[in-house]
N, C-alpha and C positions, 0 to 999 in steps of 0.2 A: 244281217245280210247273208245269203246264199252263200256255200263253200261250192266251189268248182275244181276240189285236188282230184286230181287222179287219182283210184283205186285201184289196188291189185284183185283180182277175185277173191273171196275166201278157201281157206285151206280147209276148214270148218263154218260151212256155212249155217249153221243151226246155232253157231255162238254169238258172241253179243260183237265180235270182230267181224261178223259177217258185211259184204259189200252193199248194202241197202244200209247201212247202221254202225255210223265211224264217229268218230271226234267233233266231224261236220254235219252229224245228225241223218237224217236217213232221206230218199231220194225223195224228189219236188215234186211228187206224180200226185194225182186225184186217186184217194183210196172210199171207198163206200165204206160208210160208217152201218148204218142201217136200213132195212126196209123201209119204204116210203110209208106201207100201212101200220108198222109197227107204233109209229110217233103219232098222236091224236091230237088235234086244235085243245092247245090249251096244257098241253103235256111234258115233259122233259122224263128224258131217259137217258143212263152212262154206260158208257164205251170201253173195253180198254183199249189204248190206240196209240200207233208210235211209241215213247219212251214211257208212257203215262196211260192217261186216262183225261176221256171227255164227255160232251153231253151233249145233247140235242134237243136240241128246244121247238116244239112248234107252234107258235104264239097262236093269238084266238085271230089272229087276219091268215093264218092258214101259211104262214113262211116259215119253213124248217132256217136251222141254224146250228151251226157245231161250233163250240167253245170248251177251253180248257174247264177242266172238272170242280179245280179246287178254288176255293172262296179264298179271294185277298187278306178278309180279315186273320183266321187261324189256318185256313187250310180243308175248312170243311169238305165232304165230296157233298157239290153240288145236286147229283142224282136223286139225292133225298131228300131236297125241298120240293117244289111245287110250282106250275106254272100260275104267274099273275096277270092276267091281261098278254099283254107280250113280253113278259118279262119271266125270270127265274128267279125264287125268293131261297135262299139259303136255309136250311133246316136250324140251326144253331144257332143263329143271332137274327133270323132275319132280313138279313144284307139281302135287295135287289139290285140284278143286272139286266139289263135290256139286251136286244138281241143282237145289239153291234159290241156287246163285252163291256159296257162302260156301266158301272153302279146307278142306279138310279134314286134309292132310297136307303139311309140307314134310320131305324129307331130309336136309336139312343143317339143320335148327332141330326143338325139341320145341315152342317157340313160335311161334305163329301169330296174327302182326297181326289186328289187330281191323280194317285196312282191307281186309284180304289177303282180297275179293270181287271177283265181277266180277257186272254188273246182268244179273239173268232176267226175261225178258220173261215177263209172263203169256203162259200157252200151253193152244191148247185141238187138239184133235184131232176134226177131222168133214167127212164129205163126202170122206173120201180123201186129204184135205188137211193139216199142222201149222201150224198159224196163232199168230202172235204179233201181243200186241197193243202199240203205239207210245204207253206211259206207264208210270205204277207201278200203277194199276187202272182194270181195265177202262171202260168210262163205257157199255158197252152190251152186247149177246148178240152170238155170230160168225153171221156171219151165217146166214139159213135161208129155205126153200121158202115161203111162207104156206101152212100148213092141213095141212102134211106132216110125217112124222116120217124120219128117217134107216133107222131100223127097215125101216121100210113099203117102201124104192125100192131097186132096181138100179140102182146107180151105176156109171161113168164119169166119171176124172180126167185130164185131162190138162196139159202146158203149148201153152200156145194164143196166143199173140204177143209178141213183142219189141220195144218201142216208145221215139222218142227226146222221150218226153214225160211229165210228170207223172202220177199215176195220174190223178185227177178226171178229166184233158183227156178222154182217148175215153168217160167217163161222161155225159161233157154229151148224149152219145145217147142216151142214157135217157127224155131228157122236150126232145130235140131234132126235132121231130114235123114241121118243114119237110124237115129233113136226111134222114130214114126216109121220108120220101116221095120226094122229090124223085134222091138217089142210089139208094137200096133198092128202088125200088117197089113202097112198102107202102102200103095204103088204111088211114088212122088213120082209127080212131073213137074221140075223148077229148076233155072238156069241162077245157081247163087250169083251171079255177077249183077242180074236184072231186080235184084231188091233193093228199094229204096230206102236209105237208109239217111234221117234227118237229122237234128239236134234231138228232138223231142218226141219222133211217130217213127216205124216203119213200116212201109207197104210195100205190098208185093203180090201176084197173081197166082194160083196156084191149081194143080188137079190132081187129084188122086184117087185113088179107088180103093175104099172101103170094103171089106173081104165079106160083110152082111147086107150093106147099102147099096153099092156100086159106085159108080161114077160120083164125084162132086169137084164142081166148077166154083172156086172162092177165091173173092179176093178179101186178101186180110190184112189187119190196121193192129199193129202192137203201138199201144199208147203208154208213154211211161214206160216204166221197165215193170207196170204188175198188172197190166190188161192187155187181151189180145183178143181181137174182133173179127168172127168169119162170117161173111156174107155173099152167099154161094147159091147155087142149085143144084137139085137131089134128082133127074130124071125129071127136068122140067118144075120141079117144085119150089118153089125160095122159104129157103130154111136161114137162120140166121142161128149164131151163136155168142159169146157173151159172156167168157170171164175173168175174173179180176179179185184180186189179192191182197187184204189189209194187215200190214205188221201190228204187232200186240208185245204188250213191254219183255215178255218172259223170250222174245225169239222166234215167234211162234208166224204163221201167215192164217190168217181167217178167208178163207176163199165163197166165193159167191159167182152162182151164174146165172145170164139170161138168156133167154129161149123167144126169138121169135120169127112171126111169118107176113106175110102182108095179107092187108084183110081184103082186097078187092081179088083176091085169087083161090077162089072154090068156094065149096060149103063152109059151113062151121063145124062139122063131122070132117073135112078134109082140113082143113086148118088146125084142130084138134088134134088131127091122125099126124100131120109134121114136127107139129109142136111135141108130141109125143118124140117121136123118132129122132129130133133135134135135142132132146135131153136124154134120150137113151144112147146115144152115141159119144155124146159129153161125160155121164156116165161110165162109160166104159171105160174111157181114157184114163180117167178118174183112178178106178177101180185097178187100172193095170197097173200106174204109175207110183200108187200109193206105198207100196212097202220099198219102196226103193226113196222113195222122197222120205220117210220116217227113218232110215238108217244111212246115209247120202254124205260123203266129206266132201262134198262139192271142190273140183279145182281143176285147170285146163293143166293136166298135166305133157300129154301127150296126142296132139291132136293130128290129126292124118288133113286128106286130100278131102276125103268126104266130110269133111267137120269146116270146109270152107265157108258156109252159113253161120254156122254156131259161130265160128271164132269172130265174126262181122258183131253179131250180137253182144258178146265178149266185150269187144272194143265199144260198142255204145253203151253199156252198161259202165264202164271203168270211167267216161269222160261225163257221167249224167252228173247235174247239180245236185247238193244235197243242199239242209237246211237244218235248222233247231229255231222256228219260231218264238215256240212258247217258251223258251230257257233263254233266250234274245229279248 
C-alpha cells in the first residue's frame, strides 16, 4: 500500500534521506525507464531504477513491459537472459516470466510456485519514451502536452542530464520564478495565486521573454513531482517542450527530454528549424543549472515574498504519496 506521511524537504537532497526516497519508498509519479527505439520485438534490456534495478521487455506482439530485475529463484539480474516469445527466460537456470511478472516455465520442475513472480510495473508507451509507473496502479495519466495529441506532433526524444539529486529538486524550477529570472534571464509574467495546483498535476499559464527567442506564450502541466510539460508559442510557432526525471539507486536523477511541434504547421525545414530551437533552449537551461544542481543542499530555508510559487510547490511535494512496490 502507498505511504501518504508528510515529508519535510531534504536538508541534503543528493542523500539517500532525500524527499522523493524515505522509509515510504519514493514518490507514485510515472518515471521513463527507456527509449521506445532502444527495446526491439523480442528483446529485454535492464534499468537501474528507484531502489534497484529493472527490465524491459518487448515481447515479439510488440508491447513493452518493465518488471523487477531479479529472478525469484536466486536473484539472478534478469537483463542477461533472453526474450522468448513474450516472455523473459533467466540467464542461470532458465526460469521464464511473461510479461504480467508471473513465471511461466521452470526446467527442472512441472510445478510452478504460486510465489514464483517478479512485480510489473504498470507501463505505458508515449512520447518516444517507456514509462513505468512507482505503485500497483496508476493514481494519474503519463504525462502530456495540454490541448495536444501525440498523433498531431513531430517528436524528438532524447536523454538530457545526469544529476546528483532527487527527481522533484531541479522541478522546483518550475514555479521558481525568482530563479528563471534572476539566472536565466527570463521576463516572468505570472500571478502565483492563479496556479492550479491538484493532488497529482499542476497548471498554470504563463509568458516570458527569452533574452535570444523573445516572446513565449505556455501553458505548463508539472505531472508528478519529476515532469514538467510546456506547450507554448515562439512568435506564432508551436514549440512544445518535454522533460522528465528517473531516480537511480546511488541518489542520482537520470533526466530525458522531448521536443515537439505540430506537423500540420509549415514545412519540414520549418518544423525541423522549431524543433531545433525547442532543444536549444531546453539546453541552455540545462547548461545553466547544472553546476548548481551537482553541488545543491537543497532546503527551504528562508524563503521571501517572491518564492510565493516555489513555496506552493514545496507543499505539494511534502503531501505527494510514495510507495515501495516491489519490497511490498
Amino acid at each position: 500500500m502507498a505511504s501518504t506521511t508528510a515529508l519535510r524537504p531534504p536538508r541534503k537532497a543528493h542523500t539517500a534521506k532525500a524527499q522523493g526516497k524515505s522509509s515510504g519508498g519514493f514518490h507514485q509519479s510515472w518515471y521513463a525507464i527507456a527509449r521506445s527505439d532502444e527495446v526491439g520485438a523480442g528483446s529485454v534490456i535492464g534499468r537501474d531504477f528507484l531502489e534497484g534495478r529493472a527490465i524491459v521487455l518487448r515481447g515479439e506482439n510488440g508491447q513493452a513491459s518493465v518488471m523487477n530485475a531479479y529472478c525469484r529463484h536466486l536473484g539472478a539480474d534478469l537483463s542477461l537472459g533472453k526474450g522468448i516469445g513474450n516472455d523473459v527466460q533467466c540467464a542461470f537456470h532458465h526460469w521464464q516470466y511473461g510479461a504480467d511478472g508471473v513465471c511461466t516455465k521452470i526446467p527442472a520442475s512441472e510445478k510452478i510456485p504460486k510465489a514464483a513472480r517478479i512485480f510489473k510495473f504498470p507501463t505505458v508507451e508515449k512520447w518516444g519514451l517507456i514509462w513505468a509507473f512507482n505503485g500497483i496502479k496508476p493514481l494519474f495519466d503519463v504525462p502530456e502536452f495540454v490541448g495536444y495529441d501525440e498523433a498531431d506532433l513531430d517528436i524528438r526524444t532524447a536523454e538530457a542530464f545526469d544529476l546528483p539529486v532527487e527527481p522533484w529538486v531541479p522541478f522546483t524550477n518550475s514555479m521558481d520564478f525568482q530563479h528563471l529570472r534572476v539566472l536565466h534571464g527570463l521576463k516572468i509574467e505570472c500571478d502565483p495565486d492563479a496556479i492550479e495546483v491538484g493532488d497529482y498535476r499542476i497548471q498554470y499559464d504563463v509568458r516570458f521573454e527569452d533574452p535570444n527567442y523573445g516572446v513565449f506564450d505556455q501553458r505548463i502541466r508539472v505531472t508528478g513531482t519529476n515532469t514538467i510539460a510546456l506547450a507554448g508559442r515562439l512568435s506564432g510557432m508551436g514549440i512544445l517542450s518535454m522533460a522528465t526525471g528517473t531516480p537511480t539507486p546511488d541518489g542520482r536523477t537520470h533526466g530525458w527530454s522531448v521536443t515537439a511541434t505540430p506537423k500540420n504547421e509549415g514545412t519540414d525545414i520549418e518544423r525541423q528549424s522549431r524543433l531545433e530551437i525547442g532543444e536549444a533552449f531546453f539546453r541552455r537551461l540545462i547548461q545553466e543549472d547544472e553546476p548548481i544542481m551537482k553541488t545543491i543542499h537543497f532546503h527551504d530555508g528562508l524563503l521571501i515574498d517572491a518564492d510565493r510559487a516555489l513555496a506552493r510547490f514545496l507543499q505539494y511535494v511534502r503531501r505527494f504519496p510514495t510507495a515501495r512496490p516491489v519490497a511490498e
